[in-house]
N, C-alpha and C positions, 0 to 999 in steps of 0.2 A: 831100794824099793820097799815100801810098808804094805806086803800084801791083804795084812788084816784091812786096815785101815782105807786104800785102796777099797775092796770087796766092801765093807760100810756104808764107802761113798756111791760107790756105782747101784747099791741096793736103794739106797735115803732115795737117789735119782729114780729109780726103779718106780717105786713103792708112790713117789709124787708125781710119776706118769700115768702110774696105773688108775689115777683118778680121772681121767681122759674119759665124758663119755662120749665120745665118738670111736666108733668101730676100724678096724682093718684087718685083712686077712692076709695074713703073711703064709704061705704054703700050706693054705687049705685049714688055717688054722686063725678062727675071728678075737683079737683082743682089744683091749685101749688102744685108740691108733697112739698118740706119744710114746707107749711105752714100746709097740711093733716097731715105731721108727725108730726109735733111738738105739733098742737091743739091736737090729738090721744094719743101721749106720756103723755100729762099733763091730759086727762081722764084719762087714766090709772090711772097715780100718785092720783087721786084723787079716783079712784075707791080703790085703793091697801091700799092708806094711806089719809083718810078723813082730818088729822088733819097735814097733810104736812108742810113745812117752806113753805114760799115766794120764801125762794132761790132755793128750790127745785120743784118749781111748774114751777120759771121762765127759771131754769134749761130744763125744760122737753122741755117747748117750743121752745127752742135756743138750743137744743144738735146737729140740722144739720143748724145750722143758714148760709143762703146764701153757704151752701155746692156746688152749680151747678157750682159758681166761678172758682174752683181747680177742676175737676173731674180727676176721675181713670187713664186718658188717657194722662193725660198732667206730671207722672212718666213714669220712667223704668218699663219693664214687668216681672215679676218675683215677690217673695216672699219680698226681702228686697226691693224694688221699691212700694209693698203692704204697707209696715209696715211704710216707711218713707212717706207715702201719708197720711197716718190715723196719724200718728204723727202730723203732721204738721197741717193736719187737725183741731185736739184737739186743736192746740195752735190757728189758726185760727178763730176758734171759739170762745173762749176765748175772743180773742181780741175784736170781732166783739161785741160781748154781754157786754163787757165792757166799750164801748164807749157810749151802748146805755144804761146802768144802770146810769153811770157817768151821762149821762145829762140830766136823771130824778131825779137827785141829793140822788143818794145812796152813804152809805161811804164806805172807800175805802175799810173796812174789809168784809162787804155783799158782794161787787164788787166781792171782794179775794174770797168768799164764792162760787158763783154762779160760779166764773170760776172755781173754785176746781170741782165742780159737774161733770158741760161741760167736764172736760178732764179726768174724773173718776178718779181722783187721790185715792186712797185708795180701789180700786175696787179686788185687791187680799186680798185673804185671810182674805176677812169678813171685813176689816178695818175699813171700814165707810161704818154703815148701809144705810144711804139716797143714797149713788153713788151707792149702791146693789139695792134699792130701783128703781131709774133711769133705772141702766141696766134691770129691771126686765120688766118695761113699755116698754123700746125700744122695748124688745125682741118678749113682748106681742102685741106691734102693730103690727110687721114686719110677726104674725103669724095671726094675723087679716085682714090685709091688702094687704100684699108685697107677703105672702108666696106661693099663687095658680098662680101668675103673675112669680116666679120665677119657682114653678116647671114646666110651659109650657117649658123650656127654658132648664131644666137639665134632664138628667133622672136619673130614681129614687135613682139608688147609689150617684150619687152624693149629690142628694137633700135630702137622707139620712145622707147624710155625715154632709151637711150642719146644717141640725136639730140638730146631736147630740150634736155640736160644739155649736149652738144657747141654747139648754137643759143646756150645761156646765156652761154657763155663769147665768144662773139664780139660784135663793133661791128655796127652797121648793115647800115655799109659791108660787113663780113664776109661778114653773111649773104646781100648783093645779091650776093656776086662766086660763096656756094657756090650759089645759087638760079640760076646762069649755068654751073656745069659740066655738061659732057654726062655722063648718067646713064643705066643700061638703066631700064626702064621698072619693074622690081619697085623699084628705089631711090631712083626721080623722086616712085616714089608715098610710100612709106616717110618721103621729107623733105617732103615737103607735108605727111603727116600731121601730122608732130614740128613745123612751124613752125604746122599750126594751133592744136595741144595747146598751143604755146607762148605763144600770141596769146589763148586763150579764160581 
């Protein structure tokens, strides 16, 4: 392991979130939301999984790399206008984390690594533990962070809806670490719901 080189790379990603300007407040503390998610994602991965890859660490931090670029609004409205924005996305990102591993001089098959993460290739059906791993951190920040900011915003079916969708894509494991964050009491209840919805 290249720790300099490593700490480089995770800064280059750093440093190209930190131009996000859209907000997020990660425990009472408001910055770039990219760069809140990404720094939170790679806690995660390191709370979930102490003994992580590199690619997977650097994965966490670059899975919304410079995301504010393309937002929601510049598709079609509708489902397939949804699906070809996050596609595109994946590949987007990809790219972007690839030019910046490239010129901390990683080789091409890491590169290949890190972008397989970023674009969750192998994320059905258990295929590749680490992209289960990743989706498991996303999930856990967005319920640490994102999730009391979106339910101002929906009500409750829907934001039920949303959780059970959020539950599906995690491991077990996942959902024993998001059933362990502290939550105010309207969003403790909210995931109890969506895990019972989930279960019956």
């Amino acid at each position: 392991m290249d720790a300099d080189r490593f700490a480089r790379a995770a800064a280059a990603i750093d440093r190209a979130n930190g131009d996000d300007p859209n907000p997020l407040s990660v425990g009472g503390v408001t910055r770039p939301r990219a760069l809140a998610e990404g720094e939170l994602v790679a806690s995660w991965i390191d709370r979930l999984a102490p003994d992580a890859s590199d690619a997977l660490r650097l994965a966490a931090r670059a899975h919304h790399l410079r995301r504010w670029v393309s937002p929601r609004s510049s598709y079609p409205d509708g489902r397939a206008g949804y699906l070809r924005w996050r596609r595109d996305l994946h590949e987007f990102h990809a790219t972007e984390v690839g030019v910046i591993l490239a010129a901390e001089g990683y080789e091409p098959a890491f590169v290949a690594r890190v972008q397989d993460l970023v674009r969750k290739r192998g994320l059905k059906g258990g295929a590749d533990a680490e992209v289960q791993l990743l989706e498991d951190a996303i999930c856990l920040a967005f319920l640490e962070a994102e999730f009391a900011e979106l339910a101002d915003r929906l009500d409750e079916e829907r934001m039920i809806d949303v959780l059970v969708k959020t539950l599906a894509k995690m491991s077990d494991a996942g959902k024993q670490a998001g059933l362990g964050i502290e939550l105010a009491q309207r969003e403790r209840d909210l995931l109890l719901r969506a895990v019972a919805a989930s279960t019956s």
